[in-house]
NUGUGU-421185 format. One record per residue (C-alpha): x, y, z. Coordinates in steps of 0.05 Angstrom, whole numbers, plus 5000, padded with zeros to 4 digits. Example, Ala and Ser with C-alpha at 12.3 -4.5 7.8 and 13.67 -1.06 7.14 Angstrom:
524649105156 527349795143 
This chain:
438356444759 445056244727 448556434794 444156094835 444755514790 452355574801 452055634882 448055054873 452754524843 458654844882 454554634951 452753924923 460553854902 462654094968 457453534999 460752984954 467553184986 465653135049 462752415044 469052294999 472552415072 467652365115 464551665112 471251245113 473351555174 466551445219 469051155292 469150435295 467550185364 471749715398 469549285456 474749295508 478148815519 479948345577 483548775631 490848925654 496949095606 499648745543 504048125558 508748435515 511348785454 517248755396 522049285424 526049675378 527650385392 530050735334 527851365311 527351555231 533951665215 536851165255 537250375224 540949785241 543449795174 546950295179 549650235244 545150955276 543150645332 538950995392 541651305453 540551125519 537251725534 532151515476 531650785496 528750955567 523851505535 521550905489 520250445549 517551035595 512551135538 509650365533 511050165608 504050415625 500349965572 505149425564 508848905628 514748595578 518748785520 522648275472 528448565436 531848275376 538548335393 543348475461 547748995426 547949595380 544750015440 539449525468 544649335523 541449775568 534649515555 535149015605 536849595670 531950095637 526449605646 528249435714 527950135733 520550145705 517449555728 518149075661 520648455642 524948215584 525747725535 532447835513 534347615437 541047485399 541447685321 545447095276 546047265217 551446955160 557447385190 559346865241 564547545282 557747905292 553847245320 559947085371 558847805379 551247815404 552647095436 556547355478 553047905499 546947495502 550347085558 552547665592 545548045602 542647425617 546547295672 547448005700 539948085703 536547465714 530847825758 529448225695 530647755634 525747245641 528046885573 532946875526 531346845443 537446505403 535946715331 531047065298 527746685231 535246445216 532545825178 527046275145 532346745123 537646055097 542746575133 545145845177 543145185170 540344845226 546844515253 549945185258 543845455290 543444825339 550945015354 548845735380 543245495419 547345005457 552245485472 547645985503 543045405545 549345215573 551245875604 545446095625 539046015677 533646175636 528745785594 532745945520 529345835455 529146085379 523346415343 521646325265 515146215227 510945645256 511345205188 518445225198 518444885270 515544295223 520144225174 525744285227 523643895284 530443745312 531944425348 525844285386 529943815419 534644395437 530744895464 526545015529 520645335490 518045375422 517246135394 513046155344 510646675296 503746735274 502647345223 496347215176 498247785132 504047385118 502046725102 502646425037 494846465037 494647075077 487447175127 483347755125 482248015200 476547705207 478447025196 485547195225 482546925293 481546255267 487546235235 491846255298 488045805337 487945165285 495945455272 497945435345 493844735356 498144445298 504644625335 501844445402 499943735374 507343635340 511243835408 506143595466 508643815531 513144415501 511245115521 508945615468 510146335459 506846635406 512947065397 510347495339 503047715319 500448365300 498348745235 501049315188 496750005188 500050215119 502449905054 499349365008 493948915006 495748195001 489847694984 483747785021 488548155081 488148975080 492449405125 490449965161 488250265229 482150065239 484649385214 490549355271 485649525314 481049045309 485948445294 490548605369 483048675400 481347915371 488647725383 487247925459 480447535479 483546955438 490246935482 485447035540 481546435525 486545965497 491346165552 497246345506 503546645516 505047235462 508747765439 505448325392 509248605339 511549165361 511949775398 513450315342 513650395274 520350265242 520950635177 528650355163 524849655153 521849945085 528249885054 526949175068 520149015063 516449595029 511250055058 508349575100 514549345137 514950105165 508350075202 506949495248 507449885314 502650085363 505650765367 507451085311 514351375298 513352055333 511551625393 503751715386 499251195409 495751015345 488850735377 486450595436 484549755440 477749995469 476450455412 472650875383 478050805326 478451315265 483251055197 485051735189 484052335245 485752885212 480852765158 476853425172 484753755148 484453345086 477353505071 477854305082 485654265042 482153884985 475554314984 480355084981 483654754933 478154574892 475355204893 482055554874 482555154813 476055254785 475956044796 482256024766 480055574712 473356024697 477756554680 481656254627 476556384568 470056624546 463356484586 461055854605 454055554613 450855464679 451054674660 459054724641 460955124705 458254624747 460554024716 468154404717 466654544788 465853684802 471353534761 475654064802 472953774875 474252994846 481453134824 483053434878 480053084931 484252534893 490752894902 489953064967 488152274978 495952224950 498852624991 496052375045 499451645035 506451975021 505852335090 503651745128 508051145083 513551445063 520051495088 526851385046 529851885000 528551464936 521551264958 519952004974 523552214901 518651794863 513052014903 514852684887 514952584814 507552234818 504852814855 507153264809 505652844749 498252794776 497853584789 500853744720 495553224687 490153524727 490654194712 491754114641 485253574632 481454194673 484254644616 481554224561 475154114600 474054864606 475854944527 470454364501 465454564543 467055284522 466655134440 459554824432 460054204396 466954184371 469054134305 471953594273 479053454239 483052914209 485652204262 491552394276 497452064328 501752314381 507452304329 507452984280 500353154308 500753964286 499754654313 498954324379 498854914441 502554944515 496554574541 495554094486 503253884485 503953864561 497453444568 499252954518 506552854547 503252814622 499052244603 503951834555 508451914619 502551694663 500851104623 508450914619 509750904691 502850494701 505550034652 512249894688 509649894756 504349424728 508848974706 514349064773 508348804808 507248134766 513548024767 516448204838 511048524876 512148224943 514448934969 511849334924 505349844944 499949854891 499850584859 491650624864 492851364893 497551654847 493751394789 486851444809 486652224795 489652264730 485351564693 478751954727 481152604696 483052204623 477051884623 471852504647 476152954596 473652304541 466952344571 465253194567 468553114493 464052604471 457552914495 460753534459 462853134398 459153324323 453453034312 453152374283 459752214298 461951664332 464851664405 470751394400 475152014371 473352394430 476951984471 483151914437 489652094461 492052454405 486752904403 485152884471 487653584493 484953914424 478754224415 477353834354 474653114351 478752664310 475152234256 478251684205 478952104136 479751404100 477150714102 478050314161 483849924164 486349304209 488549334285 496249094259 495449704217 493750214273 498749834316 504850074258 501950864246 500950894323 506150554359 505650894421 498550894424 500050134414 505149964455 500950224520 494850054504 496349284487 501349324547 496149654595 491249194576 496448564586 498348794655 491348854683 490648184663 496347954701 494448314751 488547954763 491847284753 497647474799 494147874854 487147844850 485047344898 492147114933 498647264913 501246724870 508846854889 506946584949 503445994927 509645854877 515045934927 510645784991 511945225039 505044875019 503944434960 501344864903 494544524900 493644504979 494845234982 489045404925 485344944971 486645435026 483946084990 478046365003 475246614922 470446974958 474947454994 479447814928 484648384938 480148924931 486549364925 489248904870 482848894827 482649634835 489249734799 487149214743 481049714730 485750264732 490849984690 484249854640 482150584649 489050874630 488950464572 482550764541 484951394502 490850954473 486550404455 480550964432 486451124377 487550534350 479750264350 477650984313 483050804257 480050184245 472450484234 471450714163 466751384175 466151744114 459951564108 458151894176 460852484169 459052554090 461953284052 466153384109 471052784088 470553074016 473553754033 478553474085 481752934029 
């Protein structure tokens, strides 16, 4: 009976797995959209490894593989600059049927912008069957790399050496507060990003968005043509406001984005062919993954769907579900037998953590890609593992022990006798709490760029607080809950109980000051958190090009960051065995736990 009881709870945790993996990654249907190829797409060919940055640039051989691979889905390309390797660009896409918008880069180093000027001028007139138009600048007065005479200069220079219609491209507010180089170009290129807005969209309102931004413009410059030279969505990175990356998400927003063109009869350019993963060194996680292929050259959707967020799901869910079982064979071993009850509830807390780490994993494959952004995913993966294991340990040993006994409230500092497990379990979670704190607070204070650490965290505060949990459902009668879940204890297999009267929080705060330092701190930055990133991200608002009170006006307080308010629960969750300390010193028990407190003083 105990076996089958056993068999039992290992099938119902396998189950919870598999709609752990299973249900976020159904097929989301697409209608197709209105026929015929993509007008055209942000072209930059360089591979991981290679950056502009750093001066790696693609081959030629590699720039005609890159158009090869889109010229089926996509009739024009727009580069951002007419040197560094994208000379050829302009042949290549002659050879295969496309057209090109050709740009210049300006930047503050005036020998690189006479540089791409001049090579601007060149292309242009070499292939004027193939570049259609030409782009002077690329969010230059976004960037304050020129002012707008210098910029003005540069656009002159190029509209009088060339044939084609020549304009420059930056956000669409910025057209406003510069109307003058209107005045100086043929066209107005706008950008239209709702991720990026001050108020950023979700995808569902992203539609809208466009429409009433590209109607402002159009009512400002009547009679100017449009391009809607950027527009497109990340698939990885963070949330910001009510606007959530992903595939499914891309998907669905180019889908909109192409019916909308359709019926407003726009001109566009989607950002952009394929993931560039030198662009996280500039903008984070997201700024990697806004391409339609990703960077292995992969087709990430079709725009007709079915469309799956992850595909290789069924590998994550089989990885995940080994491991699980590994861990808690190997976990049954390490002591005496268990009850029926306590083998199954190790097997769920096995399957959840490492479903969880697997989850991990999973964003480090698919977001990751510099050496110091890998390095500190490293260290959370093996932070996470190293917590895991040891809260399964401590599991195994209170479930193990009947209810367990009880000894004197103790802190992290001089706590004695402690074993491998106890030390190691305690150290991985003052580390874990640490790093939540300072990323925490990185976010308030700078967290434009900055991913939210939900996955790396989410394993070990479920594993601190399910450890709290079995302990206190183990924990001597008539005793109250809150030992059980402190930290200092945490890993024991003794509940810690106040041998004293209570005393004040101040009090607890001076004998515990690590215990006090990250639970007031924790508790702080989830409150920030909220305030900063719970509903729109108030840098924006601060810095934006709205008025303060016009942009509150703009957000939607029914749409939060789901992602954001996720890492202020989090942040609270990590903070309970700190804060379980510090409450438990306060509580004068003596009375509950009668002779005992005798014989311990």
């Amino acid at each position: 009976m105990r076996l089958v009881k056993i068999l039992a709870v290992l099938v119902v945790a396998g189950l919870a797995n598999f709609a752990y993996w299973a249900l976020p990654n159904q097929p989301v249907p697409l209608e197709a959209p209105p026929g015929g190829k993509l007008k055209s797409v942000s072209f930059a060919p360089f591979r991981d490894g290679q950056s502009p940055l750093t001066y790696d640039i693609p081959t030629p051989q590699q720039v005609e593989e890159d158009i090869v691979a889109i010229a089926p889905q996509v009739a024009g390309i727009r580069t951002y600059s007419s040197v560094d390797g994208l000379d050829v660009a302009p042949e290549l896409a002659r050879k295969h049927g496309m057209q090109v918008t050709m740009g210049a880069w300006l930047s503050p180093t005036p020998a690189q912008n006479e540089r791409e000027i001049a090579a601007l001028i060149d292309l242009a007139n070499r292939y004027p069957d193939v570049i259609t138009r030409v782009i002077v600048g690329n969010e230059v007065l976004l960037r304050r790399d020129l002012n707008v005479d210098q910029l003005i200069g540069y656009i002159d220079r190029v509209k009088a050496a060339v044939k084609q219609p020549v304009s420059y491209a930056d956000v669409w507010e910025w057209w406003i507060k510069y109307p003058q180089v209107a005045d100086h170009v043929d066209l107005l290129t706008i950008h239209l990003l709702p991720y990026w807005e001050d108020v950023p969209a979700s995808v569902e309102d992203s539609t809208e968005r466009i429409r009433k931004s590209y109607r402002i413009i159009a009512e400002r410059f009547p009679g100017k043509p449009i391009l809607v030279g950027e527009t497109g969505w990340p698939t990885a990175g963070r949330s910001r406001g009510a606007a959530e990356t992903g595939l499914v998400e891309k998907a669905r927003f180019v889908n909109s984005f192409i019916r909308l063109a359709e019926q407003e009869g726009f001109d566009y350019n989607i950002i952009e062919a394929f993931d560039q993963g030198w662009k996280a060194k500039l903008e984070g996680t997201v700024g990697g993954h806004w391409g339609l292929y990703d960077s292995d050259r992969n087709a990430k959707f079709s725009l007709a769907g079915p469309v799956v967020e992850n595909q290789r799901w069924m590998t994550y869910f089989i990885a995940s579900s080994a491991l699980a079982l590994a861990l808690w064979v190997w976990v049954m071993t390490q002591g005496g037998r268990l009850t029926a009850g306590g083998a199954g509830a190790l097997a769920l807390l096995a399957t959840a953590q490492s479903s969880l780490f697997a989850q991990a994993v999973h964003g480090v494959i698919h977001g990751k890609h510099y050496w110091d952004d890998m390095l500190l995913a490293a260290v959370m993966l093996a932070l996470i593992a190293v917590l895991s294991v040891t809260t399964l340990l401590a599991a195994r040993r209170a479930l193990a022990t009947g209810a367990l006994p009880l000894e004197p409230l103790a802190g992290l500092r001089g706590h004695p006798a402690l074993s491998r497990t106890e030390t190691v379990g305690r150290l991985a979670a003052v580390a874990l709490g640490a790093m939540a704190l300072v990323w925490g607070l990185l976010i308030v204070w700078d967290g434009r760029y900055r991913d939210f650490p939900n996955a790396y965290m989410l394993a070990g505060a479920a594993g601190l607080v399910g450890l709290g949990a079995l302990r206190a459902l183990r924990r001597p009668e008539g005793t109250g809950r809150l030992g059980a879940f402190a930290v200092g204890s945490l890993f024991r297999q003794a509940v810690a109980v106040p041998n004293g009267p209570g005393v004040s929080l101040r009090t607890a705060v001076a004998a515990m000051p690590v215990e006090g330092a990250l639970a007031i701190g924790l508790l702080l930055s989830a409150l920030l958190t909220v305030l900063a990133e719970g509903f729109v991200p108030m840098e924006s608002i601060l810095y934006g090009q709205l008025p303060i009170m016009e942009s509150l006006h703009e957000v939607d307080w029914t749409q939060p960051n789901w992602e954001a308010l996720g890492w202020a629960l989090l942040q609270l969750l990590l903070a309970v065995p700190f804060a379980a300390a510090l409450l438990a010193a306060r509580r004068d028990n003596r009375e509950r736990t009668g002779e005992w407190f005798r014989r311990a003083a």
